[in-house]
C-alpha positions in Angstrom: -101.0 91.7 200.8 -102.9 94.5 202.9 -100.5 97.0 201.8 -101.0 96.4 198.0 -104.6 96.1 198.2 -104.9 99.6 200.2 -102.1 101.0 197.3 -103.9 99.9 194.7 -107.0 101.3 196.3 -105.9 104.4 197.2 -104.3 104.8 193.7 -107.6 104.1 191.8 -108.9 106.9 194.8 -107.1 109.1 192.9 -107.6 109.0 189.7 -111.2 108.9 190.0 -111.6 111.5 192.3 -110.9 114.5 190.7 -107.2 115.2 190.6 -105.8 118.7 190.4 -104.0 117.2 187.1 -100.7 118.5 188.9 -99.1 115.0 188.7 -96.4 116.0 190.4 -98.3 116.7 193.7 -100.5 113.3 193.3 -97.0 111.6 193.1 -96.2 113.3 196.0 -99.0 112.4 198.4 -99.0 109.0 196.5 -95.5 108.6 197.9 -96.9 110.0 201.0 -99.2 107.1 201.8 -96.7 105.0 200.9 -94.4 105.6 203.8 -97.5 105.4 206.0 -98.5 102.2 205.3 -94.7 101.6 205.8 -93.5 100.8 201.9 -89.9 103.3 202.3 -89.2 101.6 198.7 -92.1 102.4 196.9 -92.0 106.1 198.6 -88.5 106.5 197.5 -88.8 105.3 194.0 -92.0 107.6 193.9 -90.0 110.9 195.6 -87.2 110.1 193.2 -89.5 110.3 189.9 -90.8 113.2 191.0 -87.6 114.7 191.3 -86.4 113.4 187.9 -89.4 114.0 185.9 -90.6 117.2 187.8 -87.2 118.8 189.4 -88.8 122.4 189.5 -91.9 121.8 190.9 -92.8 122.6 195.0 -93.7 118.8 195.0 -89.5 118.6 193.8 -88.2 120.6 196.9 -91.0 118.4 199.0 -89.4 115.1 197.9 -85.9 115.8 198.2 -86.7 116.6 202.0 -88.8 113.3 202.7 -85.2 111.5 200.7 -82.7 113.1 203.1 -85.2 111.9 205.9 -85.6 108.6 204.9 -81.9 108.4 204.3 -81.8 109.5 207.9 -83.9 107.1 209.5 -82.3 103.7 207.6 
């Protein structure tokens, strides 16, 4: 419950806090947070739509590392 609450929290951190409106890179550090507070699933799905929805982006070649580490570590 913790971990949702912080998400949530740190989602609504966000996008009230003035974004860079590069979505790509607030998926990124989104997904980011995720694996700190330990959440690989939501991190993957959130690397994974970045690389589907964004697949030229620096955020793109940033997520398809973290995936191949992930992958690693299961």
């Amino acid at each position: 419950m913790k971990r949702v609450l912080a998400s949530v929290l740190w989602i609504a951190l966000l996008a009230g806090s003035g974004c860079t409106g590069n979505k790509a890179e607030e998926l990124f550090e989104t997904a980011q947070f995720e694996e700190k507070q330990n959440n690989q699933e939501h991190a993957r799905q959130l690397y994974e739509e970045i690389l589907r929805e964004y697949p030229k982006s620096d955020a793109a070649k940033a997520a398809d590392a973290r995936l191949r580490e992930l992958q690693r570590s299961k």
